[in-house]
matplotlib code that plots the C-alpha trace (Angstrom):
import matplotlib.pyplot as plt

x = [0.0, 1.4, 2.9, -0.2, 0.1, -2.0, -5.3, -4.2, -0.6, 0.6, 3.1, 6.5, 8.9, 10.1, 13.3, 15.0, 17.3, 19.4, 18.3, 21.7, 20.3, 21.9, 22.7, 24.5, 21.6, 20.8, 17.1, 16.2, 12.9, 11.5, 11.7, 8.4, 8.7, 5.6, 4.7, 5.2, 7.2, 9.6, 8.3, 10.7, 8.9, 11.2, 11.2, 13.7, 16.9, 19.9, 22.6, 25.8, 24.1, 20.4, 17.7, 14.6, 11.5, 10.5, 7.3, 7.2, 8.9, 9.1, 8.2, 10.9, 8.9, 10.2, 9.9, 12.5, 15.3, 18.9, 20.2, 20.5, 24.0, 25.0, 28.3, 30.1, 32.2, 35.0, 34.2, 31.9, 28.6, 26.4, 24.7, 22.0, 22.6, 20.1, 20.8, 17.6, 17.3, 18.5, 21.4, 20.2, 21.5, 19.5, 21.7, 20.5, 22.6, 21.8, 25.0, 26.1, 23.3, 22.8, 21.4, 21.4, 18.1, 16.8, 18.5, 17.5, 13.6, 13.9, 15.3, 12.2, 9.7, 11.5, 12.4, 8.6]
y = [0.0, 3.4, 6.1, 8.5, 11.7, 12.1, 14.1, 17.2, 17.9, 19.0, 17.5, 20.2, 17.8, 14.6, 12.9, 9.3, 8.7, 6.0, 5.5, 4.4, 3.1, 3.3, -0.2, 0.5, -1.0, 0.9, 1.3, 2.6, 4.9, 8.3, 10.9, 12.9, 16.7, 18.3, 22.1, 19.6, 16.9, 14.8, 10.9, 8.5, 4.9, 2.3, 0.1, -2.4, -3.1, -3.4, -5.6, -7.4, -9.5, -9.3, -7.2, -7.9, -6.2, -3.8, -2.8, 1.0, 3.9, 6.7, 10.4, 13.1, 16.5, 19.5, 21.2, 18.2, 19.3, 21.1, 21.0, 20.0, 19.5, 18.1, 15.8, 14.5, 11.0, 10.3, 13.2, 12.4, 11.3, 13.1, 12.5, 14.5, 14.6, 15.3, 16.3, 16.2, 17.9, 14.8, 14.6, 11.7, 11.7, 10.2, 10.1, 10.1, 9.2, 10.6, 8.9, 11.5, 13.7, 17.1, 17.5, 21.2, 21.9, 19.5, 20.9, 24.3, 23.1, 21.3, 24.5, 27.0, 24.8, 24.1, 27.3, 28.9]
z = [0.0, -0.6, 1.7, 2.7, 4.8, 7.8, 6.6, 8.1, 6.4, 2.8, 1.3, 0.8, -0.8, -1.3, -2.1, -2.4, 0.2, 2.3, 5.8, 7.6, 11.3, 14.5, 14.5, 10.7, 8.5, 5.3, 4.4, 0.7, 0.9, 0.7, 2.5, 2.6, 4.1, 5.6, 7.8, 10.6, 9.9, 8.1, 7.4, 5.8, 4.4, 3.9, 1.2, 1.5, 4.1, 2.0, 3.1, 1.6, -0.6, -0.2, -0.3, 2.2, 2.6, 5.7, 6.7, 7.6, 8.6, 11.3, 11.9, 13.2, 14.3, 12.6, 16.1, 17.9, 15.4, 17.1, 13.2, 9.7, 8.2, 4.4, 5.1, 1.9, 2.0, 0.3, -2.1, -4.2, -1.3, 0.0, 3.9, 5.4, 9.0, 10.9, 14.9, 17.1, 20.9, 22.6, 19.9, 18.5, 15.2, 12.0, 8.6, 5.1, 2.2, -1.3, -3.0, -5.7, -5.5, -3.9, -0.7, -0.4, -1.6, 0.4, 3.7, 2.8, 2.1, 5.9, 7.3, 5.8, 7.8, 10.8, 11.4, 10.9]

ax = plt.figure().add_subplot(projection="3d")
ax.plot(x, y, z, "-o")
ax.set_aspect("equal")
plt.show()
């Protein structure tokens, strides 16, 4: 079933990204940017050699984020880090891609 935003919120953006956990697993999904809140829906866990299915996603509150910072690797990638008021840290990884525009369209909302 597809990714649907709660009733009251309008979609701002929305970009392909990789999820890379706490625990160092990488999720392929999208990343869905609302007035209120970032969602990311995963579509698959990506490991060595095998893909598997996950159900699901999560939600990070525009109003929980300390800050939004592009990181590149090795060069040529590009990471989203995201630092939330506990300093939990969640990373996204866009590969070659840019991730400026999408840190600037995070900043607009979380900063209204």
């Amino acid at each position: 079933m597809a990714f649907q935003l709660p009733k009251n919120e309008i979609l701002q953006g929305k970009w392909t990204f990789h999820y890379l956990s706490p625990t160092k697993n990488k999720y392929n999904g999208i990343l869905y940017l609302t007035k209120k809140n970032l969602y990311f829906e995963g579509n698959f866990q990506i490991e060595n050699l095998s893909v598997s299915a996950i159900e699901g996603g999560f939600v990070i509150p525009l109003d929980e984020i300390n800050a939004v910072a592009p990181l590149r690797v090795m060069f040529i990638f590009n990471q989203l880090h995201i630092q939330m008021k506990d300093k939990e840290v969640h990373i996204f990884d866009r590969g070659v891609l840019p991730v400026g525009g999408v840190m600037k369209k995070i900043e607009e909302y979380r900063r209204k």
